[in-house]
C-alpha positions as CSV (number, residue, x, y, z in Angstrom):
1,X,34.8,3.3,1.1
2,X,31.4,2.9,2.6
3,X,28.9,5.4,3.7
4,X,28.6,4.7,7.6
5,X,25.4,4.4,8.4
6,X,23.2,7.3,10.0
7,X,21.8,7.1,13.7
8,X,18.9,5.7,13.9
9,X,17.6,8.6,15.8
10,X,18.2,11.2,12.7
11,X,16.0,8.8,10.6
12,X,13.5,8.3,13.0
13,X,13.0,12.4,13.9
14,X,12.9,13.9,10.3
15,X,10.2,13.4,8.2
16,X,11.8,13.1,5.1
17,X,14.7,10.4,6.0
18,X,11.7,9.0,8.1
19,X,9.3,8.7,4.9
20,X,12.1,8.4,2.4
21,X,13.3,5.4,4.7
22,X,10.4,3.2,4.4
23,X,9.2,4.8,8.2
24,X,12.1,2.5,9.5
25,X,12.1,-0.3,7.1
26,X,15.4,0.9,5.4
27,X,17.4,0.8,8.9
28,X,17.1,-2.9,8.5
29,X,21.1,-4.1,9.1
30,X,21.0,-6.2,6.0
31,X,19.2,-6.3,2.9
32,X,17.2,-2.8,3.8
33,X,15.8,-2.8,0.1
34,X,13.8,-6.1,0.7
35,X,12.5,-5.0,4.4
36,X,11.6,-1.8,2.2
37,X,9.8,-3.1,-0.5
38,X,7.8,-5.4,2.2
39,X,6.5,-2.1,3.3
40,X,4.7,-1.6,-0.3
41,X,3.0,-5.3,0.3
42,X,0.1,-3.9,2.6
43,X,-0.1,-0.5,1.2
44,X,-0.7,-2.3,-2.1
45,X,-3.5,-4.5,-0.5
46,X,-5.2,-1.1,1.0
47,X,-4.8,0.6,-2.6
48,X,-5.8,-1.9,-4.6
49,X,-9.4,-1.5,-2.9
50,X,-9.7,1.9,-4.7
51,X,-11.0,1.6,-8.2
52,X,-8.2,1.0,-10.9
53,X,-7.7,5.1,-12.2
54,X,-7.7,6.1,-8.7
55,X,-4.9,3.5,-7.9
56,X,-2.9,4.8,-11.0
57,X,-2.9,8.3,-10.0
58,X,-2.2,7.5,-5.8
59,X,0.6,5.9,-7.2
60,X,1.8,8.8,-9.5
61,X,1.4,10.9,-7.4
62,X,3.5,8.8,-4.9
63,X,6.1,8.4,-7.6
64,X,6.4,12.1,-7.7
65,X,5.9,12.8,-4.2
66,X,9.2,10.3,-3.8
67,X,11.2,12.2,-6.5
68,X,10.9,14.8,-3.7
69,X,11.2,13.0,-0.5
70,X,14.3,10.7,-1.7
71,X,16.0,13.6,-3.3
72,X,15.6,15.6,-0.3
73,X,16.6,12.7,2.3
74,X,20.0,12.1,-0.1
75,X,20.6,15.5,0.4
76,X,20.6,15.8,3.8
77,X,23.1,12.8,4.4
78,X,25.5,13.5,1.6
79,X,25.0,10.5,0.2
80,X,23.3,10.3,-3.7
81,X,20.7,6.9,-3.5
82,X,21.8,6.0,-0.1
83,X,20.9,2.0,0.5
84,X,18.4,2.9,3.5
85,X,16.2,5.0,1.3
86,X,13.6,2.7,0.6
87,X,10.8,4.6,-0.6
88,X,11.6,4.0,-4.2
89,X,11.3,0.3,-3.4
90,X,7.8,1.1,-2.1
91,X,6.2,2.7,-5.3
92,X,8.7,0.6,-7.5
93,X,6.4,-2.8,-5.9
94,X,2.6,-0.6,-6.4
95,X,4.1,-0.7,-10.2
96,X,5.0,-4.5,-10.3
97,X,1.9,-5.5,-8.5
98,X,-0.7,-3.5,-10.7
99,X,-1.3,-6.1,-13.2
100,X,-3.4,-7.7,-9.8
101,X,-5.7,-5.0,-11.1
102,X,-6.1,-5.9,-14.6
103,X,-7.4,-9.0,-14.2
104,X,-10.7,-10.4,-12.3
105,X,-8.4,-12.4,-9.9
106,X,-10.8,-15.1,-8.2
107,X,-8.9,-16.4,-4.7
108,X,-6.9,-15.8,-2.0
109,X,-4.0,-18.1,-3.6
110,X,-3.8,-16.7,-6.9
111,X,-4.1,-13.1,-5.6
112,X,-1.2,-14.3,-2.6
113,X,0.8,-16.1,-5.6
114,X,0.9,-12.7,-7.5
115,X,1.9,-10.7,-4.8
116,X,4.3,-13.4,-4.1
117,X,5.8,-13.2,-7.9
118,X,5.6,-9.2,-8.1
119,X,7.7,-9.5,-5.1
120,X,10.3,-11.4,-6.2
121,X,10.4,-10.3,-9.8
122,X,11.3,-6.4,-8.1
123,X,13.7,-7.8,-6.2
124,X,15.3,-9.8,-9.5
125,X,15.3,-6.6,-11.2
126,X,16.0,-4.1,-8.4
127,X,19.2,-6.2,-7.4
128,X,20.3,-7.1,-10.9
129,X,19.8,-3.7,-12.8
130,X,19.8,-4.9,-16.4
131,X,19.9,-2.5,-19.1
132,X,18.6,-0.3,-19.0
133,X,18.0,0.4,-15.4
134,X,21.6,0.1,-15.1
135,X,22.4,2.6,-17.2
136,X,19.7,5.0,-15.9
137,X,20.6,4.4,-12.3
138,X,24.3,5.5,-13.2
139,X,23.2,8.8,-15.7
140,X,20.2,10.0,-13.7
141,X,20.3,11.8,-10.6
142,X,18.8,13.5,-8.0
143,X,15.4,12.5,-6.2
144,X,14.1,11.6,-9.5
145,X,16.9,9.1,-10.4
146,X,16.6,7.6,-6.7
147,X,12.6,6.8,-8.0
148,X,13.5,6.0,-12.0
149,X,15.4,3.1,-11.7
150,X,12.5,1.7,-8.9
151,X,10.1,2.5,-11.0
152,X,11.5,1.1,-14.7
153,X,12.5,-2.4,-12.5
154,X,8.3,-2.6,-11.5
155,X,7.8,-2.1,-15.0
156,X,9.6,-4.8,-16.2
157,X,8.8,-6.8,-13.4
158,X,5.1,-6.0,-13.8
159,X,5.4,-7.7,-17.3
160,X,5.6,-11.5,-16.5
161,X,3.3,-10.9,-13.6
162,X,0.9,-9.1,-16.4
163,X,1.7,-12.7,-19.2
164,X,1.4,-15.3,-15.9
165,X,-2.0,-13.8,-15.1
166,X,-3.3,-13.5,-18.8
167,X,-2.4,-17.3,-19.1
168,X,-4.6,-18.0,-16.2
169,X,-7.5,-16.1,-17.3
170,X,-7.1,-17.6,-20.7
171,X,-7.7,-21.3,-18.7
């Protein structure tokens, strides 16, 4: 059976569902984990101007911050990891995009281009769930499993964005 959705006006007037929802993003009528994870796409520009430790612990703390928000948001619907709560989807994309810090990335087309692949590896990995996000998203709950499995998919997406870039440099 399928969760119905919730009003748009309960999203919209809390500030958890509203944070934990991407501030609207996750009220998208299809595919609201895309429309959620374009959300992290600017907030990544604006954090990637702070200098690389700062950037690690803004998004630590967002990770944990989430592990509150999400939790909180699934609680109040009823509904464990509830398809609208995209903030997960936000910090997972920070983690898949941070090699963009690592490396001394000259133009707008490169730095596009690895936005672009961080993008699209998330979603690869957010959609697909191989193991062993699978297996965490099933075992581990609460706010904290909402952000796990977000996080572990940037990670691994994170990786060939990280080898791509290193293979540039190297040229």
């Amino acid at each position: 059976m399928k969760t119905p959705r919730p009003p748009a006006r309960l999203i919209l007037s809390t500030p958890e569902h509203l944070i934990a929802f991407g501030f609207g993003a996750g009220l998208a009528p299809a595919a609201p984990g895309t429309a959620g994870t374009l959300v992290g796409l600017p907030l990544f520009a604006l954090l990637a101007l702070l200098p690389l430790q700062a950037f690690a612990i803004a998004v630590a703390v967002l990770f944990l911050f989430g592990c509150w928000v999400c939790g909180r948001s699934a609680k109040l619907l009823g509904v464990h990891d509830y398809g609208g709560i995209v903030f997960d989807e936000i910090v997972g994309y920070l983690v898949a995009a941070s090699p963009l810090l690592l490396f001394d990335v000259q133009g707008m087309a490169v730095w596009a281009g690895g936005m672009a692949a961080a993008f699209l590896l998330f979603r690869l990995f957010d959609i697909l769930k191989p193991w062993p996000i699978a297996v965490l998203d099933r075992q581990v709950g609460g706010g904290f499993g909402i952000m796990l499995d977000d996080l572990l998919a940037g990670v691994l997406a994170a990786l060939p964005v990280w080898a791509g870039l290193r293979v540039m440099a190297v040229w």
